[in-house]
N, C-alpha and C positions, 0 to 999 in steps of 0.2 A: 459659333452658335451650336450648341448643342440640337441633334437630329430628333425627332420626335416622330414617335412611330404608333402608326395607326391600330388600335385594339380590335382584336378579331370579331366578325359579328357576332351575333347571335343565331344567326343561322350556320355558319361555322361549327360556331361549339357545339348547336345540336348536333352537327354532320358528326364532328371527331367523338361527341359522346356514342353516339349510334356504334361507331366503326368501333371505341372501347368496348362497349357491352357486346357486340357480334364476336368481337375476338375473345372475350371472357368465356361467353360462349362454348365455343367453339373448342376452346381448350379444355373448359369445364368435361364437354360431352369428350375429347378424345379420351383424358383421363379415366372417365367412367366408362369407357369402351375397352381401354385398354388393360383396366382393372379386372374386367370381369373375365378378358379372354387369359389373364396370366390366370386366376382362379380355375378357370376350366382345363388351363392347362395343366394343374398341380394336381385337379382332381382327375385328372384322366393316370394320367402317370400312377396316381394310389388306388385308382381301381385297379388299373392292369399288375400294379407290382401283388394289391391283395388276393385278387382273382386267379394271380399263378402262382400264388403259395396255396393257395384253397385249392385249385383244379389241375395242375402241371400245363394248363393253355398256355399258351405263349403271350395273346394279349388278346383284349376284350374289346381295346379302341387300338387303330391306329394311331401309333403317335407321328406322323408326318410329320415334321417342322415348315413344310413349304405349307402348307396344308394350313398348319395353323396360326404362321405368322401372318396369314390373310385377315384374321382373325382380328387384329390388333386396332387394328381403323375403324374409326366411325363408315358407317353404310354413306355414301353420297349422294348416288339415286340408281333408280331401277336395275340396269347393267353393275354395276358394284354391288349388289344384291346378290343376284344370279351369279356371280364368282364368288362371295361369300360362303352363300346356300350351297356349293356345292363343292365348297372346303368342308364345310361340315358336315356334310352327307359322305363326305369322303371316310372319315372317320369310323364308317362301319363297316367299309367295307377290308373284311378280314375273311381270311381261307374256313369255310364252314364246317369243311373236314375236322377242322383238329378239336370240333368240339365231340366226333360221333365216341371217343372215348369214356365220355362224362355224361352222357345222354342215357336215360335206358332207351327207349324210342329215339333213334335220331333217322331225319327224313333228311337226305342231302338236300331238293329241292326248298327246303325252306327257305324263307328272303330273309335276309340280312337285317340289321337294325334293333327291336328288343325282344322277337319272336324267342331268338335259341334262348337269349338268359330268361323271359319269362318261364321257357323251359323247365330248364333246368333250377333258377328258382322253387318251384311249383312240386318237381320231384324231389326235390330235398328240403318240401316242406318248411322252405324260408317266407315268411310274410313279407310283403310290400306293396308300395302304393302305385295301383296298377292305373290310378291318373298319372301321376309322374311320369310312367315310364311312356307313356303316348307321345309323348313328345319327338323320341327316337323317331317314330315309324311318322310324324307328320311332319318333320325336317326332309324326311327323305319322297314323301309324298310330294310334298311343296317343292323339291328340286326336279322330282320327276312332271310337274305341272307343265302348259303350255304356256309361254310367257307371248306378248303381256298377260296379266291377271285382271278377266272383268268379271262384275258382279253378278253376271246371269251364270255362271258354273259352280251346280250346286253344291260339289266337293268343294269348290275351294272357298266358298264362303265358311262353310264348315273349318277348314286349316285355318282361314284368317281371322275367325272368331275362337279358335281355341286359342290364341295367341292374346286375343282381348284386342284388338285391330278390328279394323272396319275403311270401308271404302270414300273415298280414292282414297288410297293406302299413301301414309306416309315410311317410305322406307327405312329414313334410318331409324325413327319409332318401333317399326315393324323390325327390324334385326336383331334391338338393342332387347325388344320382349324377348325372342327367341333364345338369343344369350341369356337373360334370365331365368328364360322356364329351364333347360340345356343344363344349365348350370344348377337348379334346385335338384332336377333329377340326381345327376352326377352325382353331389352331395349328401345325397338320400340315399342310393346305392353305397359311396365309401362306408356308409354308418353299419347298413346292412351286411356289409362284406366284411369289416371289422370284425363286428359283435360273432358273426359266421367262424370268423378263423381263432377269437377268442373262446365260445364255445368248442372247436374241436381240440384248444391247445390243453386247451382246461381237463379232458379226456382221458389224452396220452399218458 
């Protein structure tokens, strides 16, 4: 006699549909995480390579690879945040020295992040979008922050609302903006630095 086997319930299927659509999910958002950090990674690489054909700098971002294969993963929660955050605040930190060549004013003490290029921007009379560039100095703010992050600190409601976030913070939401703004910037600079090095080739 042929065995006859029981049809899964209907509570089942909900169950395995759930676990389908979570893992969809799931891969959906590494995908999109992981898109936007190989992106950043390509435009950092084309700023530094056009910024030391414009400047003789050596580089604008560090390109760390440890640094920024952190980059690649979706945020998890809070603690995966704050080693994120501070992959990418890594990012700026480069020797300030080697910009007093290129500067007419250069102040050693200045901080790190988009101060020197607004600089130097500014003196050589290149325009940009000095929203965009905020984003630099509120990554490094927001790593410099006291974690946890609660809503009575009136700076940092300020950093989590430039991000378009709001409280109780969802982190990998909150990351994934951050790589977004991060990465506008970037992309807004390559264009600037281009158009820069095409006007002076144009010259020669």
């Amino acid at each position: 006699m042929a065995s006859s086997s029981t049809p899964p319930s209907s509570s089942t299927k909900d169950k395995n549909k759930r676990k389908l659509i979570d893992e969809l999910a799931r891969t959906r958002k590494y995908m999109e995480t992981t898109t936007l950090a190989k992106k950043i990674t390509t435009a950092i690489k084309n700023c530094n390579l056009l910024f030391r054909n414009l400047t003789k700098v050596p580089i604008l971002f560090r390109e760390d690879i440890q640094a920024i294969s952190v980059l690649h993963q979706p945020c998890s929660d809070e603690n995966d945040f704050r080693v994120k955050l501070g992959a990418l605040a890594e990012l700026f930190q480069v020797d300030s020295k080697k910009w007093k060549p290129i500067l007419e004013k250069f102040d050693p003490n200045m901080k790190r992040g988009s101060t020197l290029l607004i600089k130097w921007l500014e003196e050589q009379k290149i325009p940009y979008d000095r929203d965009k560039m905020k984003v630099w100095d509120a990554i490094i703010n927001l790593r410099n922050a006291s974690f946890p992050y609660h809503p009575t600190n009136v700076e940092l409601i300020k950093l989590v609302k430039f991000f378009e976030q709001s409280f109780p913070i969802n982190y990998a939401e909150f990351y994934e903006s951050i790589l977004r703004t991060f990465l506008d910037s970037l992309e807004m600079l390559q264009r600037i630095l281009f158009n820069a090095l095409a006007r002076e080739s144009a010259t020669c």
